[in-house]
N, C-alpha and C positions, 0 to 999 in steps of 0.2 A: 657546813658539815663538822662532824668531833672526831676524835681518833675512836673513839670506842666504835662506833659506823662503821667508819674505814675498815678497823680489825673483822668487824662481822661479815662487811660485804668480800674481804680477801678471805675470809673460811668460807663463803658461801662458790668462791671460785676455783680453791682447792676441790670441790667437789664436781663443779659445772664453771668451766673458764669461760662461756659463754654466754654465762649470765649478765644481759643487757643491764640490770638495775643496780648491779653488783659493780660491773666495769663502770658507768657513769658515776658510781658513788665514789670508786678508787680515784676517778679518773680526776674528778673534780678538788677530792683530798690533796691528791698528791700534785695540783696546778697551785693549791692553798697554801701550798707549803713551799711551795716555788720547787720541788722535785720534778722538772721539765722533763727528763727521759720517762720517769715511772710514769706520768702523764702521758705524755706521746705515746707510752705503748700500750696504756688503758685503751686510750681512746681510740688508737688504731685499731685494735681489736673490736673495739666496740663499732664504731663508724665498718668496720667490713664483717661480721658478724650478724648485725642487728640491721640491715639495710634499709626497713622500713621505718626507722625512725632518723629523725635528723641530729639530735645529741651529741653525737658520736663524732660526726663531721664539723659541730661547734665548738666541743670543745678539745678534740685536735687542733683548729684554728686559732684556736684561744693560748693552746699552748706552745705552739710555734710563734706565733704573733710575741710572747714572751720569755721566747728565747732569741727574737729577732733575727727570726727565719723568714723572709717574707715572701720567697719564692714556694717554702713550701706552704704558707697561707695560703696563698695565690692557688697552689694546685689542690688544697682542701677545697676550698671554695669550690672551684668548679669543677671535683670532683662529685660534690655536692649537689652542684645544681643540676650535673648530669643523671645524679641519681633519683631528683628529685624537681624537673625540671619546672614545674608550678608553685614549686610550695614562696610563700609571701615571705616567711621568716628568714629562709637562708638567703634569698634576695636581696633582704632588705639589711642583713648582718653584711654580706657579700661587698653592696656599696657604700655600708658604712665606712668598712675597711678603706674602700679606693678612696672615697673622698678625704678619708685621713692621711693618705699615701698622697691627695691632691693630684689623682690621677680621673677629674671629670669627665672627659671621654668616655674611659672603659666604664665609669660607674654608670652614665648616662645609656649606654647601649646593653649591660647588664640589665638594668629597670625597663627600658622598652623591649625587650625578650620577652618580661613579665606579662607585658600588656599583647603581645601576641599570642601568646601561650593563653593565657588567658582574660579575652578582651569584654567580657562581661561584668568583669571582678571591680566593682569602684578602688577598692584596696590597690591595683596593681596600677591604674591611673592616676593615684593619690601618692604613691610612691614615687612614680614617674614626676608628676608635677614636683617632687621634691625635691628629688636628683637634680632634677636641671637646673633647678631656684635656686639652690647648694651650689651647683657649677656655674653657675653667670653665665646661661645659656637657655635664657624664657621663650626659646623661639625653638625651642627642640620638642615641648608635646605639640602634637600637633592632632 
């Protein structure tokens, strides 16, 4: 993103604070710039505003995660997943995270959630198989 962006999508919120494309644009600027509050608060509005999209909830994550907040990573995430409890992306963000935290388990039962939720989907057994391959636990798909 540039600032000149940034500047448009903050006039386009002075008008409509609501605005989903407006908030991701701030929200992403102001992670770019390492402004971690004006982020978090983009993006909280966005992720609770904008509910059917997942952005919002990534990149709150994203900027907790770089303020090394990790608990509230943790409660984006599965705010996220609650709001969105199939979708592949936030799953797959979700156990990137654990596994960099080297926390196998939670990432392992995270990605097999996927595969109950939706156990048609090759994508959510593809995920699975990875997690577990990732945690040194090849006896976990089953």
């Amino acid at each position: 993103g540039n600032g000149g962006a940034a500047n448009g999508a903050r006039a386009i919120l002075e008008k409509d604070e609501t605005n989903c494309e407006a908030l991701g644009a701030v929200a992403e600027w102001e992670l770019a710039q390492r402004r971690l509050q004006d982020s978090v608060r983009a993006a909280q509005v966005l992720a609770t505003q904008c509910t059917d999209r997942i952005d919002g909830y990534l990149l709150l994550a994203r900027a907790y995660e770089a303020a090394g907040r990790d608990a509230a990573v943790e409660r984006v995430f599965r705010d996220a997943i609650e709001a969105h409890p199939d979708n592949p992306q936030v799953t797959r963000r979700f156990t990137e995270w654990l596994m960099e935290k080297r926390r196998g388990d939670a990432a392992v039962a995270i990605a097999g959630r996927l595969t109950k939720l939706a156990p048609n989907r090759n994508s959510s057994w593809r995920l699975l198989g990875e997690v577990c391959r990732r945690a040194d636990r090849p006896a976990c798909v089953k």
